[in-house]
C-alpha positions in Angstrom: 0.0 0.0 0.0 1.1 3.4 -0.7 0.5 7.4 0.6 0.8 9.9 -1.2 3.7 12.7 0.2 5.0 15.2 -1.8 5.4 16.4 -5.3 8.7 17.4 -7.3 8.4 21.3 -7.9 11.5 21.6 -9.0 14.5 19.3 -11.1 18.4 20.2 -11.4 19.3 17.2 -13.9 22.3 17.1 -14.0 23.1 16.2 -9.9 19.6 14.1 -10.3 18.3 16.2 -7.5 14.6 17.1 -7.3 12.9 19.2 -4.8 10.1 17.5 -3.2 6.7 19.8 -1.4 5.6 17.5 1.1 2.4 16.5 2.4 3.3 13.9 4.6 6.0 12.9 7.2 9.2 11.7 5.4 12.9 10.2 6.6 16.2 8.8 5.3 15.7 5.0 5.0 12.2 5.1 4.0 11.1 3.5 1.0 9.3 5.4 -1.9 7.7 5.2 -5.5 8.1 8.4 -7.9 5.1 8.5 -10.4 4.4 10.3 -13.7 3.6 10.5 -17.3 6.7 9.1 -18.3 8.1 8.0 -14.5 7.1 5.0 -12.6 10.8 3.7 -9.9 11.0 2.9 -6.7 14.0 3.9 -4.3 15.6 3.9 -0.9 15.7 7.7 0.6 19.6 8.0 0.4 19.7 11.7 2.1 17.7 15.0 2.1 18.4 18.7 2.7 17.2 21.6 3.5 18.9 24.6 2.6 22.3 22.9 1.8 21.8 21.0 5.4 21.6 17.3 5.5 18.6 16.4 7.2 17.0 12.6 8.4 13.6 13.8 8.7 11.3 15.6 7.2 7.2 16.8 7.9 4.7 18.1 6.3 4.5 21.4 4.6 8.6 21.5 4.0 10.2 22.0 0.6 13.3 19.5 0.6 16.2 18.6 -2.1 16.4 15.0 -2.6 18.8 13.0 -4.3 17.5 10.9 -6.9 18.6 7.4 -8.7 16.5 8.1 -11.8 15.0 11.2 -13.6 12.3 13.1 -12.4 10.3 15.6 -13.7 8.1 18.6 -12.0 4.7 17.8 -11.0 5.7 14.0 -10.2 4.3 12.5 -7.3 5.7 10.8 -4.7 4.4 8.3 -2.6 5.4 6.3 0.8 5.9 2.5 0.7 3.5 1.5 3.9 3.2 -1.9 5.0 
């Protein structure tokens, strides 16, 4: 089952970076699925920031950079792996 968190709002391409608006509770270790027109993966959260700060949680309502292993593109969703 999955839960929808965040969307990308923005995409540097060429660190594979995307910045993610969340909606729900997030941390490093957590397993998600990135969905769009052309996107469908599932990865491990490897790290996050905020500001250029390495954080291992995030909640609701923050606008975090996160690292990831495939291309993203804005308005791609992304949900929570939940048991």
């Amino acid at each position: 089952m999955e839960k929808e968190v965040g969307k990308v709002i923005h995409v540097y391409d060429k660190i594979s970076v995307g910045v993610v608006a969340l909606k729900g509770k997030i941390k490093v270790g957590d397993q998600i699925h990135v969905k769009g027109n052309s996107t469908d993966f599932n990865q491990t959260i490897s790290s996050m920031q905020i500001e250029h700060q390495n954080i291992q949680e995030a909640k609701k309502g923050a606008e975090i950079g996160m690292k990831f292993d495939n291309p993203v593109k804005k308005h791609d969703t992304v949900f929570l792996a939940t048991d």
